[in-house]
Legacy VTK file of the C-alpha trace (Angstrom):
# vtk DataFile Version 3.0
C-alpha trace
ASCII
DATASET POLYDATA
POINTS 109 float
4.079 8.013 93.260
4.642 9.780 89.884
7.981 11.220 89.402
9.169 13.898 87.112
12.763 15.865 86.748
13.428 18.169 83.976
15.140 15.574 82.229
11.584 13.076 82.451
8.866 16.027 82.729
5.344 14.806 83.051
2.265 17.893 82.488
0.506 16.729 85.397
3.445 17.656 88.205
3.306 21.664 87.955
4.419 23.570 90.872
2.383 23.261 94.120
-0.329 26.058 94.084
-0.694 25.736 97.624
1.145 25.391 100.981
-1.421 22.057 101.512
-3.603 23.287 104.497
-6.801 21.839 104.159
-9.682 24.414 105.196
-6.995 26.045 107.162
-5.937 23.183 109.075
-2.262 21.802 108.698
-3.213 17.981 108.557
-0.580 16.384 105.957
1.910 19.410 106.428
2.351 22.356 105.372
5.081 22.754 101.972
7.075 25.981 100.923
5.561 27.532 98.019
6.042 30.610 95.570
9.470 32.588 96.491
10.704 29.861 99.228
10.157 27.320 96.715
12.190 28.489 93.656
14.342 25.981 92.399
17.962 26.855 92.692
19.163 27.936 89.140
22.662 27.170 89.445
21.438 23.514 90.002
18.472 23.107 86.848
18.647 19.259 87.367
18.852 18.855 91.131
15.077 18.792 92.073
12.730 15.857 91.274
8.974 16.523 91.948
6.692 14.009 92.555
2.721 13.316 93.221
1.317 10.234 95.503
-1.528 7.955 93.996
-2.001 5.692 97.036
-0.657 5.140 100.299
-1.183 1.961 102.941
0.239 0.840 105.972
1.447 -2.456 106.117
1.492 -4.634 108.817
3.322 -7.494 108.329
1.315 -8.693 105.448
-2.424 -7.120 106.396
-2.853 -3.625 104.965
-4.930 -0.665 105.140
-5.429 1.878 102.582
-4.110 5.777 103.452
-7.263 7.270 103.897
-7.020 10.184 101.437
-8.286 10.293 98.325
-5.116 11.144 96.491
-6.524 11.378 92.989
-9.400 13.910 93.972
-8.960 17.372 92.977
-9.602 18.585 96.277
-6.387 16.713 97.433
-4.520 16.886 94.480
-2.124 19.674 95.142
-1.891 19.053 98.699
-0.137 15.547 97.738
2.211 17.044 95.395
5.926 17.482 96.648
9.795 17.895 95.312
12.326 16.860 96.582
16.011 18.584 96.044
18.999 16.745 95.463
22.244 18.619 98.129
24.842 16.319 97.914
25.257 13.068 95.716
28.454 10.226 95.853
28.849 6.805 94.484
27.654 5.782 98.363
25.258 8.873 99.965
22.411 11.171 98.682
21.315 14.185 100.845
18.299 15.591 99.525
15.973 18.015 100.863
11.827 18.135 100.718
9.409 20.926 100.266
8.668 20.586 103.766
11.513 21.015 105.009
12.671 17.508 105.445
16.197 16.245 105.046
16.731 12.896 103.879
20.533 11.123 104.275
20.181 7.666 102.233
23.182 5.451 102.178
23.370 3.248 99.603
23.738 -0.295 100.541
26.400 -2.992 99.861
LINES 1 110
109 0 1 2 3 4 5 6 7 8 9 10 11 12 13 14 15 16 17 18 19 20 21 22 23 24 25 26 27 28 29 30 31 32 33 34 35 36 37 38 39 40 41 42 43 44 45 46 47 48 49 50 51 52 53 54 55 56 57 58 59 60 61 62 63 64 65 66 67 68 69 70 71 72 73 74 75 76 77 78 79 80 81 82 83 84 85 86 87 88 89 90 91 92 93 94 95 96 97 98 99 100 101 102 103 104 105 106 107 108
């Protein structure tokens, strides 16, 4: 995946244009966009936003390609994300995703 904060920008990660239903259908989930998506302004440096070039699954050393063509511009937007930082120690990072997802890593020892 490409990565970009507003520390790092990179032009090709602008804001999602899209909520990432594909002809209608919610197949790789649907994302907050315009109001619900606003980035929290007392926080300019929390949210990193990101774009997927490829995806596999791995099974235990035999892998198959994700089968969506990330890098077409049909798909483009729907595989474009952010992710915002809530909470961040020396040990945990709670973040939260454009689709609602909350992640709790722990780092490790």
């Amino acid at each position: 995946a490409l990565a970009s904060t507003s520390a790092y920008p990179l032009q090709e990660l602008t804001d999602r244009e899209g909520t990432g239903e594909i002809l209608g259908l919610n197949i790789l989930g649907v994302s907050l966009v315009g109001e619900e998506a606003v980035e929290d302004p007392q926080r300019p440096d929390s949210r990193i936003r990101f774009v997927f070039d490829e995806g596999k699954f791995d099974f235990g050393g035999f892998s198959l390609p994700y089968p969506v063509p990330f890098r077409s511009p049909l798909f483009r937007d729907a595989v474009k994300g952010w992710i915002d930082v809530t909470y961040l120690s020396d040990r945990i990072r709670i973040s939260r995703g454009n689709k609602g997802t909350t992640f709790v890593l722990k780092k490790e020892d």
